[in-house]
C-alpha positions in Angstrom: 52.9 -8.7 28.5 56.6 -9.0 29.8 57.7 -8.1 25.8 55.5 -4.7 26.1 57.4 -4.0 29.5 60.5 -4.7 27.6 60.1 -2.6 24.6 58.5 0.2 27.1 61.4 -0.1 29.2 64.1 -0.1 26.2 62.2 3.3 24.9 62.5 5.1 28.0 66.0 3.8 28.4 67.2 5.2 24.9 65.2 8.5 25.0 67.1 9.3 28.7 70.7 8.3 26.9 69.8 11.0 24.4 68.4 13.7 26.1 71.6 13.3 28.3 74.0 13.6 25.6 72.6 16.2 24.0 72.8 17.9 27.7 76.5 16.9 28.0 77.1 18.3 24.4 75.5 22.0 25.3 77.1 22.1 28.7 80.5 20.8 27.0 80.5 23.9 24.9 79.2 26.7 27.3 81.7 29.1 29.0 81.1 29.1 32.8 81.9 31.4 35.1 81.1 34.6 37.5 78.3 37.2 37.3 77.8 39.8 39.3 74.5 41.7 40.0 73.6 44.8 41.8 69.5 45.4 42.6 66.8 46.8 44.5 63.9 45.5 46.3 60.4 46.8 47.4 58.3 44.5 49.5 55.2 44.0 50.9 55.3 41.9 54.7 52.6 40.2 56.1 52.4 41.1 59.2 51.9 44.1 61.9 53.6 46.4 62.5 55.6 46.4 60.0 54.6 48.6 57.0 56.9 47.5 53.6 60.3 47.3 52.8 63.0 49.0 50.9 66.9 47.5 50.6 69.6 46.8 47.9 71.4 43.7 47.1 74.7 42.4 45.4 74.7 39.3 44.3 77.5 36.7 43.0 76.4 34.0 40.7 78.6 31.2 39.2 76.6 29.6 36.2 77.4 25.5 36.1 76.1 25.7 32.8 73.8 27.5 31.0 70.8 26.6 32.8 72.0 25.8 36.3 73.4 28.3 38.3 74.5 28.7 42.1 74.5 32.2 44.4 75.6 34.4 46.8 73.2 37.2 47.9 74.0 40.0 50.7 73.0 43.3 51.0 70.8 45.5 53.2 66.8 45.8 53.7 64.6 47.6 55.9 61.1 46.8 57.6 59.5 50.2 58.3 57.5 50.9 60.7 54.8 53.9 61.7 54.3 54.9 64.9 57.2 54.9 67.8 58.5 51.8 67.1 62.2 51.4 65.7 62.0 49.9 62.0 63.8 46.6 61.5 66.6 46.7 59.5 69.1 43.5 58.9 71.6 42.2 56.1 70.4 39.0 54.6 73.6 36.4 53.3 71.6 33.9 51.1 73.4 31.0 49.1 71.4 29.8 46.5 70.5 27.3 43.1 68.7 29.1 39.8 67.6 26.7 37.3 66.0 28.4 34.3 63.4 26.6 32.9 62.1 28.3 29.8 63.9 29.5 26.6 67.0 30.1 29.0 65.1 33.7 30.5 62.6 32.6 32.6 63.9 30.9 36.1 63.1 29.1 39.7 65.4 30.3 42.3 65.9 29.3 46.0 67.9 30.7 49.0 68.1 30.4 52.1 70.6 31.3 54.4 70.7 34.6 57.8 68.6 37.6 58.4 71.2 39.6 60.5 69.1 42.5 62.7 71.1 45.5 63.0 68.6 47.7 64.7 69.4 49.7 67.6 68.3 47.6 70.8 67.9 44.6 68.1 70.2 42.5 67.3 69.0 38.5 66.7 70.1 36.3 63.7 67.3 35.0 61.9 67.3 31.6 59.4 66.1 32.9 56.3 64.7 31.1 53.3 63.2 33.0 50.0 62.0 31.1 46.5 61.7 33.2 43.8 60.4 33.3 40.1 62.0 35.7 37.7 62.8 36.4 34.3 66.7 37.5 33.4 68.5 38.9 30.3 72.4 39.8 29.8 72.1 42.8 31.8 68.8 43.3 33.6 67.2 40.5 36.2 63.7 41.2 37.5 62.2 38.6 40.1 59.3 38.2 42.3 60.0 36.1 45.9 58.4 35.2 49.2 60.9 35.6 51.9 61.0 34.1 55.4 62.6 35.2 58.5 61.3 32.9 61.0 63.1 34.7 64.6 61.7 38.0 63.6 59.1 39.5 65.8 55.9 40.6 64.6 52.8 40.9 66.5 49.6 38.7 66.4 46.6 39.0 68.2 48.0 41.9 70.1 50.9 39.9 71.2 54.5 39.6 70.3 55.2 36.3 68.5 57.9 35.5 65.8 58.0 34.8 61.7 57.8 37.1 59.6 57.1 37.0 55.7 57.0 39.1 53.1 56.3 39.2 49.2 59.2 41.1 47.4 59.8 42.5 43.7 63.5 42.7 42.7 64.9 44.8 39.8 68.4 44.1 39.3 71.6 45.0 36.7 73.9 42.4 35.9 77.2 41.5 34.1 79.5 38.8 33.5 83.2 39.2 35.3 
């Protein structure tokens, strides 16, 4: 029994020491560096009274090789709102990791960073934290997220409480720099 663990053991050992060399080998030879994106994004939040949003985004991406990348997202969104109340607008700044995990198109992404309120008569900070699924070429970047801002009010059971979320669709133009 302790020569099956063994042999088991030496297998796993030699197919890791592979699969890692052949990663060193393809990140050895891949040109890092910046990207830049510039996108737009329609959303769909969860709760009252807050109708959807609308906003734009840049977004800064320095690829650690060609399937791990880190970011930097800031731009400006807007919750809308019917009625008399003001709508919600803020500036997100996100850092982030994307790992792609299919055929080098098809990634995870998460961010999290602050929701800044710039509303008039509004202005709180909000910790912010979005995961995304997209898919990205050499120029265009679509993505799907959940995003979280848990100190923004919203209104439950006909009172005010905070956390807000919404589901958001990104479409987005990118280059290297």
């Amino acid at each position: 029994m302790k020569r099956i663990y063994k042999i088991t053991l030496m297998l796993l050992l030699a197919g890791f020491t592979k699969s890692f060399a052949q990663e060193k080998e393809a990140t050895k030879n891949y040109d890092q560096g910046f990207r830049l994106g510039f996108g737009i994004n329609a959303g769909y939040p969860f709760s009252d009274p807050y109708n959807f949003n609308l906003g734009a985004d840049a977004r800064i991406q320095y690829d650690l090789s060609k399937r791990y990348s880190l970011t930097l997202t800031t731009g400006f969104n807007n919750y809308f709102v019917s009625g008399d109340n003001n709508d919600l607008g803020y500036i997100p700044l996100k850092a982030g990791f994307k790992a792609f995990i299919l055929k080098d198109k098809l990634y995870l992404m998460g961010e999290a960073g602050a929701a800044f309120a710039v509303t008039n008569g509004y202005d709180k900070t909000s910790f912010l934290v979005s995961p995304a699924i997209g898919y990205a070429t050499d120029k265009i970047d679509i993505s799907l997220r959940y995003e979280y801002e848990n100190d923004f009010p919203v209104i439950k059971n006909n009172e005010v409480s905070n956390g807000l979320g919404q589901i958001s669709l990104r479409l987005a133009y990118g280059f290297k720099l």
